[in-house]
N, C-alpha and C positions, 0 to 999 in steps of 0.2 A: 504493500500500500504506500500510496507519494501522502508525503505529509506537510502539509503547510503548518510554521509558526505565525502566531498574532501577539505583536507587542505593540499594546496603545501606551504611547509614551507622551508626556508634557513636563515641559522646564526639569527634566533628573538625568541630566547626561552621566552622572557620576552614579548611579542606582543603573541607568541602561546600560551601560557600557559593561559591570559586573554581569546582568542577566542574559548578557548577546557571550561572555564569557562561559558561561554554564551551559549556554546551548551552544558552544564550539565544541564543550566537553562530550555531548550525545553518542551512547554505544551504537544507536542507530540513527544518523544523522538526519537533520530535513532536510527536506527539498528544496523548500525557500522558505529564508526568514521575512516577515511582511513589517515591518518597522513604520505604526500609524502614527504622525505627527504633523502639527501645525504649522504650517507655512512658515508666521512670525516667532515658530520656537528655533531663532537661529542658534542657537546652545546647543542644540542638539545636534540638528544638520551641520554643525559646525566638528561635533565630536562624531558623527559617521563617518565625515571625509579622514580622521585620523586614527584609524579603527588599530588597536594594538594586536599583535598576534596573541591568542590563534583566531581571532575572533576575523581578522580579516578575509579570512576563506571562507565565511559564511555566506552561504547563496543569498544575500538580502538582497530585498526590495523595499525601497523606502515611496510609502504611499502617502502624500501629502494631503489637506485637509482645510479647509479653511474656517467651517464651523468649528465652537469650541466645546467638548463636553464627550464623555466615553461613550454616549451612544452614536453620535457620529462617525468616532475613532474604527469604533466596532463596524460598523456597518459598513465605513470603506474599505476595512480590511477583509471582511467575509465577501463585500462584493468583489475584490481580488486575489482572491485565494482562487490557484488554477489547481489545486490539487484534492485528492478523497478526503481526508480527515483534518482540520481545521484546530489546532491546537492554541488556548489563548490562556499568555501569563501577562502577570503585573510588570512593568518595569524595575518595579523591587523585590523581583522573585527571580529565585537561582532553583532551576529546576534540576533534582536529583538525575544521576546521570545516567539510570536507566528510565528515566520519566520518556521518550515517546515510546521505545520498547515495550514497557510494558504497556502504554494507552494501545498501540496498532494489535500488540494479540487480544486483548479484550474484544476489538471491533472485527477482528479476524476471525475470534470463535465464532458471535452470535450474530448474525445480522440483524436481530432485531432489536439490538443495541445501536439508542440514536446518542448517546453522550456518555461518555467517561468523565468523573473527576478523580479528586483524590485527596491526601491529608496536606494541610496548608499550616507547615510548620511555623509559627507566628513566634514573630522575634520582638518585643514592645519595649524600648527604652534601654536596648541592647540587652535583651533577659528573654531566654525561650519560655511560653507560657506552656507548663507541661498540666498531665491530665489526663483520664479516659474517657469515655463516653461510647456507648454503643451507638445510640440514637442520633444519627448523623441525616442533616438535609430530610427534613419531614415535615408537611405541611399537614397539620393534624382535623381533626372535622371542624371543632371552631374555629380556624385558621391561622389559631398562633403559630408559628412555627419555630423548628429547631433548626440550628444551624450546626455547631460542633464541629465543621469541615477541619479545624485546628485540631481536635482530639480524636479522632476518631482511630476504631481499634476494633483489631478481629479480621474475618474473610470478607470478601467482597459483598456488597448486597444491593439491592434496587433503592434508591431514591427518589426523592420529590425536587432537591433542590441542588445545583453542583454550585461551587464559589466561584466568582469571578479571575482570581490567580490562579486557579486549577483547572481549567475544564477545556472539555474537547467534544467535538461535534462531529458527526457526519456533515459534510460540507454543502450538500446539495439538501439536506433540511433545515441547515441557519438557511442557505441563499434563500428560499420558498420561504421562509417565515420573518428573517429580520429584527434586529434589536428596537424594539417598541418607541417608535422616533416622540410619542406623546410624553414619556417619561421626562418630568421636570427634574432644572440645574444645571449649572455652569460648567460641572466639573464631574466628578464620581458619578452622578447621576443612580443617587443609591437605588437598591433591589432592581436593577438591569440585566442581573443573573439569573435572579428569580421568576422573573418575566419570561427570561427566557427560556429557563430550562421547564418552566412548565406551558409554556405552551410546545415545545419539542414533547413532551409527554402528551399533550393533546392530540399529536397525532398515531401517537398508540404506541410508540417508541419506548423505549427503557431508556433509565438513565443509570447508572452504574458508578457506586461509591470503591472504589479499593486505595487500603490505608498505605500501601506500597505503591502506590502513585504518588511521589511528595517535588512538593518545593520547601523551598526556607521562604519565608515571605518577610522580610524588615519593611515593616511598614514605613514610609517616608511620609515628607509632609507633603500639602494635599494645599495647590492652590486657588482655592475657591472658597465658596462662600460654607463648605461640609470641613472647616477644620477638623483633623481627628483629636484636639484635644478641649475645645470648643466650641461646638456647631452655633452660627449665627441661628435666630430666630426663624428665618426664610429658609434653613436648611432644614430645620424639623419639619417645616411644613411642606417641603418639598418631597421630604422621603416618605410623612405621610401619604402625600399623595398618590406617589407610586405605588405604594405598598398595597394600599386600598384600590387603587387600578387595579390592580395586578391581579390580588383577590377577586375586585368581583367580574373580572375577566375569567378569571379560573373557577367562580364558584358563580355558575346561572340561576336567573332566576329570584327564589324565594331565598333559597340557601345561600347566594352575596349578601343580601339583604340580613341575612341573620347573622353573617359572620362582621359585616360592616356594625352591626347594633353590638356583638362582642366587645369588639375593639372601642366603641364609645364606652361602653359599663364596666368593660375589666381593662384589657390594653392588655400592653407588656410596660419594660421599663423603658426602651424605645418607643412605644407608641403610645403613654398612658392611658388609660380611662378613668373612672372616676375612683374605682378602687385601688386603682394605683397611685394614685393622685394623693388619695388619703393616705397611706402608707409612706409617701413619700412624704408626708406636711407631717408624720408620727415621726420621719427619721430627722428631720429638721431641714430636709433639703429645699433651698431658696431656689424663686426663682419658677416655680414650678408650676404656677398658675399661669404665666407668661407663654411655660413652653405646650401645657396641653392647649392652651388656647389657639397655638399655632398648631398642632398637631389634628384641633378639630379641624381649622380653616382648611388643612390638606386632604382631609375625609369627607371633607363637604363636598369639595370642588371635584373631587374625585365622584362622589355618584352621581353631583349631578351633571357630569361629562358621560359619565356610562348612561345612566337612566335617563336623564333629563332632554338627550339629545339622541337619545337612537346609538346607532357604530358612529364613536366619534371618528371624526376626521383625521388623518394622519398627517405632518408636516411634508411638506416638499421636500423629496429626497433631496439627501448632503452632495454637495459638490464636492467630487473627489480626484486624485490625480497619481497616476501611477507612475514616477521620475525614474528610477535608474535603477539597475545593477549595480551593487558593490562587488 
């Protein structure tokens, strides 16, 4: 099987340059690396023209971009990707050195395996966060969901949901489906994993967790309005948004309806409700009425973009651009 890499990359030439490293290291090399970035990230294109060995014999293809935000990033790169399986890390991810060996026999046993991920070795404040967890990627019937992609342990098994730093696709089912261009933000554009991997299950497809598919993931900083250490007000509300998209895309009907009424009375600690809300005002934590308030505003705008208007509308495909060979 030819395998295409996706690295959506912004302002981290010192984070991409390590992860175009780690995939020189591959015992089963790709095909082409797809390196998705911003026209005005000259930083970056600056550090491709000076690519240090071994990394310079990587078959890349630097796909430029003008909009700014990972669902973009993604979309020009799955729209060129010429090859079967579609593999996409973080710019701050060093994927272990049998990572696409093992994703290609995964897709080689079963065909009707539409995505592989795997465990997403998460490095925070230079500290591996360790841990077990069976329960990995599950979106459960009131639709909180689990994530765990960092912990997870044991043999392989079927999923709901793969991580954004880990995951791989059959190539010709992202192209037919597409990163969700509705999903609000500037930047990380949160739960666009989510989105995506279940609607690749909505076409009947597996998605497949194995703990032996790893990166190290060091998390970098994040320039938008989704700081990872704290989110502007507009960022909660934006990942609300998504997230309740995404949901009541995934959950028709009567049953989005009951899971979106979930998320307002209970929540999670991401997404509060009211019950969390209180618990949060028991732990002392400020600030907190502020941010479920923005968390409603993204739940509201979310149904009634689903409900209120029919199949919402999609944005006008990204202008993309396929420049060169390294």
């Amino acid at each position: 099987m030819k395998v295409s890499v996706l690295v959506p990359t912004y302002r981290r030439p010192t984070d991409l340059l390590k992860c175009l490293q780690a995939l020189a290291m591959q015992e089963m090399p790709a095909t082409e690396v797809l390196v998705v970035c911003r026209t005005d990230d000259q930083d970056t294109h600056d550090a491709l023209e000076l690519l240090p060995a071994p990394s310079r014999d990587l078959p890349i293809r630097v796909v430029s971009v003008t909009d700014g935000g990972q669902v973009a990033a993604l979309n020009a790169g799955i729209a060129a990707c010429a090859c079967e399986i579609v593999c996409i890390t973080d710019d701050d991810a060093m994927p272990h050195p049998d990572w696409i060996r093992r994703i290609v026999a995964h897709f080689e046993a079963d065909p009707a395996i539409g995505g592989v991920g795997g465990l997403d070795r998460l490095h925070v404040g230079g500290r591996l966060l360790t841990g077990r967890h069976k329960q990995v990627g599950i979106v459960q019937a009131s639709g909180r969901t689990v994530g765990n992609h960092h912990l997870g342990y044991g043999a392989p098994r079927c999923v709901d949901i793969l991580k954004g730093a880990n995951m791989s696709f059959r190539a010709e089912v992202v192209k037919a489906i597409g990163v969700d261009r509705r999903l609000k933000g500037t930047g990380a554009q949160v739960h666009n994993d989510m989105g995506l991997s279940l609607a690749v299950r909505r076409t009947g497809m597996k998605l497949l967790y194995d703990p032996l598919v790893q990166v190290d993931h060091y998390q970098a900083e994040r320039f938008d309005e989704d700081s990872r250490t704290a989110p502007a007000l507009i960022a909660h509300a934006n990942s609300s948004y998504n997230l309740n998209l995404v949901l009541l895309d995934h959950f028709p009907g009567e049953r989005g309806l009951k899971v979106w009424r979930w998320y307002r009375l209970v929540g999670t600690r991401d997404a509060p409700g009211l019950v969390q809300v209180v618990r949060m005002l028991l732990k002392g934590e400020r600030g907190i009425f502020r941010r479920w308030h923005a968390v409603r505003q993204g739940a509201h705008a979310a149904l009634r973009d689903v409900r209120g208007h029919g199949e919402t509308m999609r944005r006008p495909s990204t202008a993309i651009h396929v420049e060169r060979n390294h």
